[in-house]
Residue frames relative to the residue before (quaternion, step in Angstrom):
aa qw qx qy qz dx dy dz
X 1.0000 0.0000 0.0000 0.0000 0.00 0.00 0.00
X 0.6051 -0.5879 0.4620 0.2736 3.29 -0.96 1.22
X 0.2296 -0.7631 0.5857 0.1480 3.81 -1.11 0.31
X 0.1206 -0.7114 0.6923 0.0085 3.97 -0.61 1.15
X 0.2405 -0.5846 0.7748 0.0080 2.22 -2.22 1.25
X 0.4403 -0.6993 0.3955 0.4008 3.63 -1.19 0.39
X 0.4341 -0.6375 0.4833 0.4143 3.44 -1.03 0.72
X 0.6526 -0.5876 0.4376 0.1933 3.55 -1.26 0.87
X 0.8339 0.0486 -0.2407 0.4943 3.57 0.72 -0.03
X 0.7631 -0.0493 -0.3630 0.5324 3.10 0.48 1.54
X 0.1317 -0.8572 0.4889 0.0935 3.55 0.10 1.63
X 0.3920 0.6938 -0.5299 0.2901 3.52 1.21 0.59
X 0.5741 0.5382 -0.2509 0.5637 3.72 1.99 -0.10
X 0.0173 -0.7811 0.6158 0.1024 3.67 -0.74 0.01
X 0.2170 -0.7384 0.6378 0.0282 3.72 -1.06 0.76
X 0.0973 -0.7286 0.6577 0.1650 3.57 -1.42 0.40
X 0.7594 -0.4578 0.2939 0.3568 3.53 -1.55 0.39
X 0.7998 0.3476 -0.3086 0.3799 2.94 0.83 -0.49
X 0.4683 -0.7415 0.1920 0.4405 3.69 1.90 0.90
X 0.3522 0.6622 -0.5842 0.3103 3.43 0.31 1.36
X 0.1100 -0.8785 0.4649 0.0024 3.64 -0.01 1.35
X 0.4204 -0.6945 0.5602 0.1646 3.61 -0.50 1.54
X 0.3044 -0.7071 0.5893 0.2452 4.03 -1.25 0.21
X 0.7664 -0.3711 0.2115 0.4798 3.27 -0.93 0.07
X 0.8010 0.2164 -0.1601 0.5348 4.04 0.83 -0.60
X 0.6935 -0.5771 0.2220 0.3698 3.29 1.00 1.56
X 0.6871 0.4694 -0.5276 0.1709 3.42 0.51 0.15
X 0.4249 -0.6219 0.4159 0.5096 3.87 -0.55 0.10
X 0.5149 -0.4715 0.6737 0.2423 3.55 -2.35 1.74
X 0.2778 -0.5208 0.8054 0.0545 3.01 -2.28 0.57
X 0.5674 -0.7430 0.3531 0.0363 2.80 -0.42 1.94
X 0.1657 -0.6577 0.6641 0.3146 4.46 -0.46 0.23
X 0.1961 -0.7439 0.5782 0.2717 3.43 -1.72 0.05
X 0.3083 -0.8147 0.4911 0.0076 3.61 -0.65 1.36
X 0.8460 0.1170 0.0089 0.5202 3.49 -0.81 0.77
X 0.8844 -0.2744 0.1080 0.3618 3.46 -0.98 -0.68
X 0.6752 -0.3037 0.1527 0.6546 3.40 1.42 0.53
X 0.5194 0.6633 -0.4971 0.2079 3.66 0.91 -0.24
X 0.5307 -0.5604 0.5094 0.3805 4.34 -1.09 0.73
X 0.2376 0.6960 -0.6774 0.0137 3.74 -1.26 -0.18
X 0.3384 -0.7232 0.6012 -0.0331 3.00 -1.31 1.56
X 0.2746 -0.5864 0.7127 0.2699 4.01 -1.59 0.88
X 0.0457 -0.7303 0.6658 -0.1460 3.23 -1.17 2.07
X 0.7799 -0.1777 -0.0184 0.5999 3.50 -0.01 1.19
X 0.6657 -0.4558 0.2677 0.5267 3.89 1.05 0.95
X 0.5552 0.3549 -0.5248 0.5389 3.60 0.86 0.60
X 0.5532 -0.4730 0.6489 0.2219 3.43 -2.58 0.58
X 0.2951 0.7434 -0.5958 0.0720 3.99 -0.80 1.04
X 0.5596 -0.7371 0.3178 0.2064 2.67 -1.16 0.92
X 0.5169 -0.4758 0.4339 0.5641 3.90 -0.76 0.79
X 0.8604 0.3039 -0.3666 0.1813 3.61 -0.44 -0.82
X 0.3816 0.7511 -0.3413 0.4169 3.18 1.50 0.28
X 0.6235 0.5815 -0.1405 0.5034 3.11 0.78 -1.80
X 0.7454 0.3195 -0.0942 0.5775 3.73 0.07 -1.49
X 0.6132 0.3929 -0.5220 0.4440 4.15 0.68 0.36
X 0.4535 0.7154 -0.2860 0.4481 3.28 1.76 -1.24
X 0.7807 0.4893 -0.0803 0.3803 3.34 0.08 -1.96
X 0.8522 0.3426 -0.0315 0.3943 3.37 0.25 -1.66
X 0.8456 0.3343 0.0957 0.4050 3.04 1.32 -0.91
X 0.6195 -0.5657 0.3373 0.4270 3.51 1.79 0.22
X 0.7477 -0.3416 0.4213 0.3830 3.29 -1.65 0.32
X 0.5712 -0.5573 0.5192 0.3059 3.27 -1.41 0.36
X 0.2192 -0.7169 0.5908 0.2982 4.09 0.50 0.66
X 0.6138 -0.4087 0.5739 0.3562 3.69 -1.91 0.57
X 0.8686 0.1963 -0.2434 0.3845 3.34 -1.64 0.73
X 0.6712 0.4076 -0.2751 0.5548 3.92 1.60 0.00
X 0.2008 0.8283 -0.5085 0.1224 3.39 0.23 0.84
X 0.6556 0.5557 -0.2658 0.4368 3.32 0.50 1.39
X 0.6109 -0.6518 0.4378 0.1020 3.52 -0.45 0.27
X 0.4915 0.7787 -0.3505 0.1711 3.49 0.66 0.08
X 0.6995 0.3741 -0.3662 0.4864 3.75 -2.05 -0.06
X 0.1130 0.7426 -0.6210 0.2237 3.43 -0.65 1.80
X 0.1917 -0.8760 0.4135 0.1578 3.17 0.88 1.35
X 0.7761 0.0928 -0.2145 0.5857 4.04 0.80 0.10
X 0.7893 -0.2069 0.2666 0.5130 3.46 0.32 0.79
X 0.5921 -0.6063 0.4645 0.2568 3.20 -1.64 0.40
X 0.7280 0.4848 -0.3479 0.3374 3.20 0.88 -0.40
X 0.6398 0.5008 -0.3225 0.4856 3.33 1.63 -0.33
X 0.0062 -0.9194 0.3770 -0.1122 3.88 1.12 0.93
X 0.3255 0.7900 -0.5144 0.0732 3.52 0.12 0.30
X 0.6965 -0.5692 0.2328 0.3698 3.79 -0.83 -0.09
X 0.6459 0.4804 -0.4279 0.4111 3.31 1.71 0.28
X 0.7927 0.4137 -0.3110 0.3221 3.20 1.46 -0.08
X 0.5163 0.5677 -0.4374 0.4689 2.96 1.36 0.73
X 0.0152 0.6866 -0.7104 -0.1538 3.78 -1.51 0.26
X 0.3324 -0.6555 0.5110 0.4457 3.20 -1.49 -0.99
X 0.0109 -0.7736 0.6196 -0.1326 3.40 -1.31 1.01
X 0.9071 -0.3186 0.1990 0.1901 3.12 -1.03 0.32
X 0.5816 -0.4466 0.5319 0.4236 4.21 -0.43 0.31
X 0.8112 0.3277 -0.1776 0.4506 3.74 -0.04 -1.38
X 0.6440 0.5509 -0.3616 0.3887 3.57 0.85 -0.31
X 0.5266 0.6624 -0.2450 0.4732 2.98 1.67 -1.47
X 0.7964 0.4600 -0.0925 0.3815 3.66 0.98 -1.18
X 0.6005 0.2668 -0.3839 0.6487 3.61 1.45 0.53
């Protein structure tokens, strides 16, 4: 069984590494797909993206001067917390 952590801005959700995100009464969200294959979840009535959530979650605040998500080592849909970090706009873009 998978292991959740709450997501940090709204820990009434919880997420696991391998990007399966629980809702507020434990059951697990089915995910929408946006744009180019990328996951996004309805957290507190907002759209976020899986890699957001699991940079958020897994990985710390968003540091100044990294405002993005990036490095999907198989594609967005296969998202999980080791292949995601945060970095930069231009990274995001090769």
């Amino acid at each position: 069984m998978s292991q959740f952590q709450p997501i940090p801005s709204d820990p009434r959700y919880s997420i696991s590494r391998s990007g399966k995100v629980l809702g507020i009464y434990g059951k697990e969200l089915k995910p929408t797909v946006h744009g180019a294959g990328y996951l996004y979840f309805n957290i507190g009535g907002k759209n976020r993206p899986l890699g957001q959530l699991l940079c958020e979650t897994f990985h710390g605040k968003m540091p100044r001067g990294r405002g993005v998500c990036v490095i999907y080592k198989n594609g967005p849909g296969s998202c999980t917390a080791k292949s995601v970090r945060w970095g930069t706009r231009s990274e995001s873009r090769q």
